[in-house]
C-alpha positions as a Markdown table, in Angstrom:
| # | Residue | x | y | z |
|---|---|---|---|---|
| 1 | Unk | 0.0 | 0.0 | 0.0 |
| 2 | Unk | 1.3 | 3.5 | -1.0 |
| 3 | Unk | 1.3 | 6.1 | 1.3 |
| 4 | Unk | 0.9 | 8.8 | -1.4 |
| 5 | Unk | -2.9 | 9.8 | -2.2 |
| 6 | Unk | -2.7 | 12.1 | -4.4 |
| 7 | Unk | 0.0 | 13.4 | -7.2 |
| 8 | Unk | -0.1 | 17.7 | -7.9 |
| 9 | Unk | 0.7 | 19.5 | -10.8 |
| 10 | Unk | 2.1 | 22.7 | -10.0 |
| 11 | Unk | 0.4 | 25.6 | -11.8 |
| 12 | Unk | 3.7 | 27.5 | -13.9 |
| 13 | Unk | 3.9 | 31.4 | -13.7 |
| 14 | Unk | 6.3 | 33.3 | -15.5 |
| 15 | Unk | 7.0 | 36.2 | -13.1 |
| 16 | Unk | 10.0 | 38.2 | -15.6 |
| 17 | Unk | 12.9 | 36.6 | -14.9 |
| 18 | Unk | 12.5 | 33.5 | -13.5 |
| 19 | Unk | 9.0 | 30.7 | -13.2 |
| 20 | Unk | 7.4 | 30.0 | -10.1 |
| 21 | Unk | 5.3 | 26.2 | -9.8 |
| 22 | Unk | 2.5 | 27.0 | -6.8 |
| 23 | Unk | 1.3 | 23.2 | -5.9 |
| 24 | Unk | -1.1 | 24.6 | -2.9 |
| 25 | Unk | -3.5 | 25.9 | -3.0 |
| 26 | Unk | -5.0 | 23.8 | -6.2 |
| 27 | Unk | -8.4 | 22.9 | -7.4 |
| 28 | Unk | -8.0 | 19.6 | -6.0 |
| 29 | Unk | -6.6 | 20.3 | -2.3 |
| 30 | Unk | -8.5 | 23.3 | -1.1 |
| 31 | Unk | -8.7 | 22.3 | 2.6 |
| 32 | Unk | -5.5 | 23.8 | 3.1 |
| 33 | Unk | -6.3 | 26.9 | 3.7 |
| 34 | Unk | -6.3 | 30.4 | 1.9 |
| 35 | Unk | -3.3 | 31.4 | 2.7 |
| 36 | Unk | -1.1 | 28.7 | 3.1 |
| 37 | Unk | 1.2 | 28.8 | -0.3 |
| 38 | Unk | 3.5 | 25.4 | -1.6 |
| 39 | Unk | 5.5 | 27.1 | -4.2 |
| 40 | Unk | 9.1 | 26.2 | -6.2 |
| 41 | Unk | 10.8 | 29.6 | -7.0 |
| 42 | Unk | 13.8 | 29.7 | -9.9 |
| 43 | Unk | 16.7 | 29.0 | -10.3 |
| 44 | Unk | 17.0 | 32.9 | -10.9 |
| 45 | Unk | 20.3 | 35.0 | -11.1 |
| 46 | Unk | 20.2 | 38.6 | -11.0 |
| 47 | Unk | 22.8 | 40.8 | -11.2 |
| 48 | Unk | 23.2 | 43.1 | -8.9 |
| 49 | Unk | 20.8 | 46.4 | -8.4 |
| 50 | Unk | 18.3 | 44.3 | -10.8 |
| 51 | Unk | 15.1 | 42.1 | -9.6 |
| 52 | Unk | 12.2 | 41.2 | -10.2 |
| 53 | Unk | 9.4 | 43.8 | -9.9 |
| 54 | Unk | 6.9 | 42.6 | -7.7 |
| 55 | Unk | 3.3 | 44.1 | -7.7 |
| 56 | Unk | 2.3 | 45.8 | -4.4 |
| 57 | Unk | 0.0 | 43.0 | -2.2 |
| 58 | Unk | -3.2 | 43.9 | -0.5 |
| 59 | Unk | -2.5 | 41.5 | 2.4 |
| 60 | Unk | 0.3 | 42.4 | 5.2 |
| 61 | Unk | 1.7 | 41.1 | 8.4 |
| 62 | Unk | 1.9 | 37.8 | 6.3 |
| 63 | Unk | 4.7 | 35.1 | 8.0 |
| 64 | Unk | 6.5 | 33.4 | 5.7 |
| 65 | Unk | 8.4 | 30.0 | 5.7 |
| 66 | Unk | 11.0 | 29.6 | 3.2 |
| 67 | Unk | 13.0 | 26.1 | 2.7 |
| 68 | Unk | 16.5 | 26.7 | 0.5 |
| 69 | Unk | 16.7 | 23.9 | -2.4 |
| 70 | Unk | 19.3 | 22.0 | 0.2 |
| 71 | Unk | 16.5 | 21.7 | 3.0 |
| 72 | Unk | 14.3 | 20.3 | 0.3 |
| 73 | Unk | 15.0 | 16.1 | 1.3 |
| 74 | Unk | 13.6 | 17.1 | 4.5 |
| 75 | Unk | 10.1 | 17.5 | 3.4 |
């Protein structure tokens, strides 16, 4: 018996410069929550002074949790 119940594909977003795949939320898992976000950023180099420009976001006071690519087997 697997322990997996269910397989995601990410939904791919070109942001200028680099792709983000958000997995959660998705059509198909929205007990999650509105706010909680499963997303892969890059790879992305920018040199510096340059970046991507990020629209302004209605929602503040957010806490984030970010997991480098080398914390990634943890999960």
């Amino acid at each position: 018996m697997s322990s997996i119940s269910q397989i995601i594909t990410p939904h791919i977003k070109d942001l200028g410069g680099f792709t983000a795949r958000r997995s959660l939320p998705h059509d198909d898992r929205m007990m999650v929550g509105p706010f909680i976000f499963f997303d892969h950023l890059g790879p992305a180099i920018f040199p510096p002074g340059k970046g991507v420009d990020v629209r302004p976001h209605p929602h503040i006071n957010l806490a984030t949790v970010t997991y480098s690519g080398s914390q990634l087997g943890a999960i």
